[in-house]
C-alpha positions as CSV (number, residue, x, y, z in Angstrom):
1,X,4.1,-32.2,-11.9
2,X,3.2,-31.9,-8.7
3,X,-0.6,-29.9,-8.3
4,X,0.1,-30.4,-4.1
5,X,-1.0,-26.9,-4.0
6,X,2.8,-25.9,-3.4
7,X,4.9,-23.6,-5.7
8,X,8.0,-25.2,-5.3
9,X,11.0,-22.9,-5.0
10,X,8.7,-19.9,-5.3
11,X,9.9,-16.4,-4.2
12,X,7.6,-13.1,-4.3
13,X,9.1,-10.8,-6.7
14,X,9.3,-8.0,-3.7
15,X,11.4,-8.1,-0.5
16,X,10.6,-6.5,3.3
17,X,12.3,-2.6,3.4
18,X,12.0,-2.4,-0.4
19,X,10.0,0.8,-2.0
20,X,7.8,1.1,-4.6
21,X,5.7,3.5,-6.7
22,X,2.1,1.7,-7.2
23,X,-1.1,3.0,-7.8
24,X,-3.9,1.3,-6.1
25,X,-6.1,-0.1,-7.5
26,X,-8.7,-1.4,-5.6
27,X,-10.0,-1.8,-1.9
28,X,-9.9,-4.8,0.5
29,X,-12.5,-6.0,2.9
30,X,-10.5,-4.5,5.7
31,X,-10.5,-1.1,4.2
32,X,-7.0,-1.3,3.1
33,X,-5.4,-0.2,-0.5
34,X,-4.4,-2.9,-2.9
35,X,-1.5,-2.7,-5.2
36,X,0.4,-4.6,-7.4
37,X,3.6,-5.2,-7.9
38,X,5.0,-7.2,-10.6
39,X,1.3,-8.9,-10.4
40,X,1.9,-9.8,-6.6
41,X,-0.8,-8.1,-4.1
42,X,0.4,-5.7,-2.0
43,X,-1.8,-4.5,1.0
44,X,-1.6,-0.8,2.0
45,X,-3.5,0.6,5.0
46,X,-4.9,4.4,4.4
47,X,-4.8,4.7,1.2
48,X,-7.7,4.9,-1.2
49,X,-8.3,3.4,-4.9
50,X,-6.9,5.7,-7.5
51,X,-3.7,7.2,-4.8
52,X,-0.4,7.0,-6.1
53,X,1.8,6.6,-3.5
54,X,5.1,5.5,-2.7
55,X,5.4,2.5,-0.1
56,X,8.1,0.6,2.0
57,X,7.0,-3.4,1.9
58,X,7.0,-4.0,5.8
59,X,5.7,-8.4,5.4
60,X,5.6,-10.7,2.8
61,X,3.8,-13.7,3.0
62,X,3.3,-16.7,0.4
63,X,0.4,-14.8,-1.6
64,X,0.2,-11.9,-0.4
65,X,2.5,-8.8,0.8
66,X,1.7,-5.7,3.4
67,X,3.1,-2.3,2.9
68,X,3.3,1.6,4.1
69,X,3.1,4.7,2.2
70,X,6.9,6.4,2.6
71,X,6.3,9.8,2.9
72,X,9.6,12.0,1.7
């Protein structure tokens, strides 16, 4: 087993210009909204703990991904 630190041929469970209904649930140190998505962190500025919103994933990194409410 290899405990490098590495996920071998790991993939986030989201994709960039993919939407989702989340609710956040909590706040990061930057201000922004955290979500979840399939238990991946989602990063959504102007939003507030509680919102439900509807977002567009606009980055996704190794750990982490960054979204944008969609409004309709």
């Amino acid at each position: 087993m290899d405990y490098s630190g590495e996920r071998r041929g790991f993939t986030a469970p989201i994709n960039v210009g993919e939407t989702y209904d989340v609710t956040i649930e909590d706040v990061g140190r930057e201000g922004d909204g955290i979500a979840r998505v399939e238990g991946f962190v989602v990063f959504v500025p102007n939003t507030q703990k509680g919102d439900t919103v509807k977002i567009r994933v606009t980055k996704v990194s190794r750990r982490v991904a960054f979204g944008e409410v969609v409004t309709e």
